[in-house]
N, C-alpha and C positions, 0 to 999 in steps of 0.2 A: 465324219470327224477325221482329221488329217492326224497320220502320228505325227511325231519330232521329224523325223530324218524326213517325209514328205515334205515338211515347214521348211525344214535347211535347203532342199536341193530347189524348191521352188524358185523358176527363173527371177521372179521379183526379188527375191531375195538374195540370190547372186548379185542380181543388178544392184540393188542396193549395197551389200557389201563391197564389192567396188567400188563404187562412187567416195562411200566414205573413206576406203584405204587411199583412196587419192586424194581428199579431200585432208586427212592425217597427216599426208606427207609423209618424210620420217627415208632413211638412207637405203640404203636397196643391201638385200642380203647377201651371200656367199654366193648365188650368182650373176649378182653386178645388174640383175633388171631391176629398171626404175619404176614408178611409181604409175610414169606418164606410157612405160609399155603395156602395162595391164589388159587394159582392156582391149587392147586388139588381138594379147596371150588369148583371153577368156572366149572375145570371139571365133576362131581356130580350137579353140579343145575346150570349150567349156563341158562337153557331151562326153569328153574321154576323162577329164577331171570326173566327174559324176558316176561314171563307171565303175573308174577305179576305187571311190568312194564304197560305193554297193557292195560292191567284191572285197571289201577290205585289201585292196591294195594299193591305196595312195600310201605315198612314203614322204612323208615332210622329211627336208633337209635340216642338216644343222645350225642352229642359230651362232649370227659371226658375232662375237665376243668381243666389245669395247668396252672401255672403261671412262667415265668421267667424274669428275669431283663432286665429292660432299657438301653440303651446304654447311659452311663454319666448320671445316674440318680438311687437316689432310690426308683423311682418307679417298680411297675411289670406290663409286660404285660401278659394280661389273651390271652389264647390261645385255640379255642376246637380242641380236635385231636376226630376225624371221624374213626368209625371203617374203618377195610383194605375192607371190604366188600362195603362198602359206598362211601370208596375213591375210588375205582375203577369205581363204575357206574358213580360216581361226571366224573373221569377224560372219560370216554364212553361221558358224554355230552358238557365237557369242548374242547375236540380234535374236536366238529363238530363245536360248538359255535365259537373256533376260529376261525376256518375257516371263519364263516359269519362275525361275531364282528370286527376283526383287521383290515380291509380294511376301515373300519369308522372311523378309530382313528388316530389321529394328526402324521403327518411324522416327526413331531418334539418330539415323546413321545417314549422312549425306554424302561420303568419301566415294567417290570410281561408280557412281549412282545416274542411271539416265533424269534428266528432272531435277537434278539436285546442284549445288555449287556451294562453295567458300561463303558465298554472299547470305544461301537463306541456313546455312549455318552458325553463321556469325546474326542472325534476324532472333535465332533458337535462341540464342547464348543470351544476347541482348532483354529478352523475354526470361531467363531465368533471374538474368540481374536486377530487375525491375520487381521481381518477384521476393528481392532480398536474399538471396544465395549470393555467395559471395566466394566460394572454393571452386577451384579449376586445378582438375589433377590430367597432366600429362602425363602419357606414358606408350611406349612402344616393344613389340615385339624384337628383338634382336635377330637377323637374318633370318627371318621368317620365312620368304619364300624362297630361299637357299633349303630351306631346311624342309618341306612340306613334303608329307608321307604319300606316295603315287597311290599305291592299294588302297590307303583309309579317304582320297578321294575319289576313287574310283567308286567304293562303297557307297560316298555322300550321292555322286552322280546317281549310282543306280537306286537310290531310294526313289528316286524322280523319274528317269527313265532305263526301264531293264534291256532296251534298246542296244543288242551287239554292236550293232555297226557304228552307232553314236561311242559307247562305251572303249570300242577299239582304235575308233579316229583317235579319240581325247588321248587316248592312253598313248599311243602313236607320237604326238605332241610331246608330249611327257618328254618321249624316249627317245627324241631326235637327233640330244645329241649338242654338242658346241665345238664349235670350230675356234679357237685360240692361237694365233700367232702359226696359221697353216700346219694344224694339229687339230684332231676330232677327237674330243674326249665323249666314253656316252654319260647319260644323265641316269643318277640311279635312285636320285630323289631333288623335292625341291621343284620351282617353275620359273625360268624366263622372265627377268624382267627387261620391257623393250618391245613386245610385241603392240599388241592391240592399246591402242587410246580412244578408240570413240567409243558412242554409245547410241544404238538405232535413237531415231528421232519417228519414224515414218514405216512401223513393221509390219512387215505381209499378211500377217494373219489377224480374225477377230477376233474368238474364242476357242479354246480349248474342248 
């Protein structure tokens, strides 16, 4: 049986996570590499990436801080974009996470879900209205993930895996850091919005 941090560093699973940071697109971080450099970064150090992972000493950079518009509103939402080097190891941890994580979450929730979309959420709703329900309560968290507590998910993490070197990466993340208008503020709570958008389709491992 393979632990976690085995799952992540597994070459498939590199390779996959790259594929899909590329396939994401999405603007290149505080050090200006693009999307289309990746993989030839990965090939050159994918081996010293993986080290410094083990040893707890990869250091993710600061996520570079833009802002774009609200929907129906003139506010802006601040967004950090994560270098392509960082999104890649994010999505190396995000392809195993799901696997463990989405089997605990509501069969009723389709949002940021591999397998899931708008469409067979709207198929759910459709199926309740047919059913003669007729009340729909919206509602939202106010800066939520501005606002998320680093220790009480570190805590959540470790219920799942007591895994140091998983537990220090993640945390690592956390703590990266934003870069604003050539200014590094650090992060003392709260998570990045602007990183990872996929969701494995095609993951390395069978069972647990």
């Amino acid at each position: 049986m393979y632990e976690l941090i085995d799952l992540i560093l597994m070459p498939q699973n590199i390779r996959e996570a790259i594929k899909e940071v590329k396939q994401n697109k999405g603007a290149p971080g505080i050090d200006k590499m693009t999307v289309e450099e990746i993989e030839g970064y990965f090939a050159l150090h994918d081996s010293e990436v993986i080290r410094q992972i083990l040893n707890k000493e990869y250091r993710p950079q600061p996520v570079r801080r833009v802002y774009i518009p609200k929907p129906n509103s003139d506010k802006l939402r601040p967004l950090g974009i994560p270098t392509v080097i960082d999104r890649v190891v994010q999505q190396m941890v995000a392809r195993v996470f799901t696997h463990v994580f989405d089997k605990t979450f509501s069969d009723h929730s389709y949002g940021f879900r591999p397998n899931r979309d708008c469409h067979k959420a709207m198929a759910e709703a459709l199926r309740y209205l047919n059913e003669g329900r007729t009340w729909v309560i919206d509602f939202d968290i106010e800066k939520y993930f501005d606002t998320v507590n680093h220790d009480k998910l570190i805590s959540i993490l470790r219920e799942k895996t007591n895994d140091a070197i998983i537990l220090h990466l993640v945390r690592s993340f956390l703590k990266a850091g934003v870069m604003d208008d050539g200014l590094v503020s650090p992060t003392t709570e709260g998570v990045p919005q602007g990183g990872l958008c996929g969701y494995p389709h095609n993951p390395p491992y069978a069972e647990f």
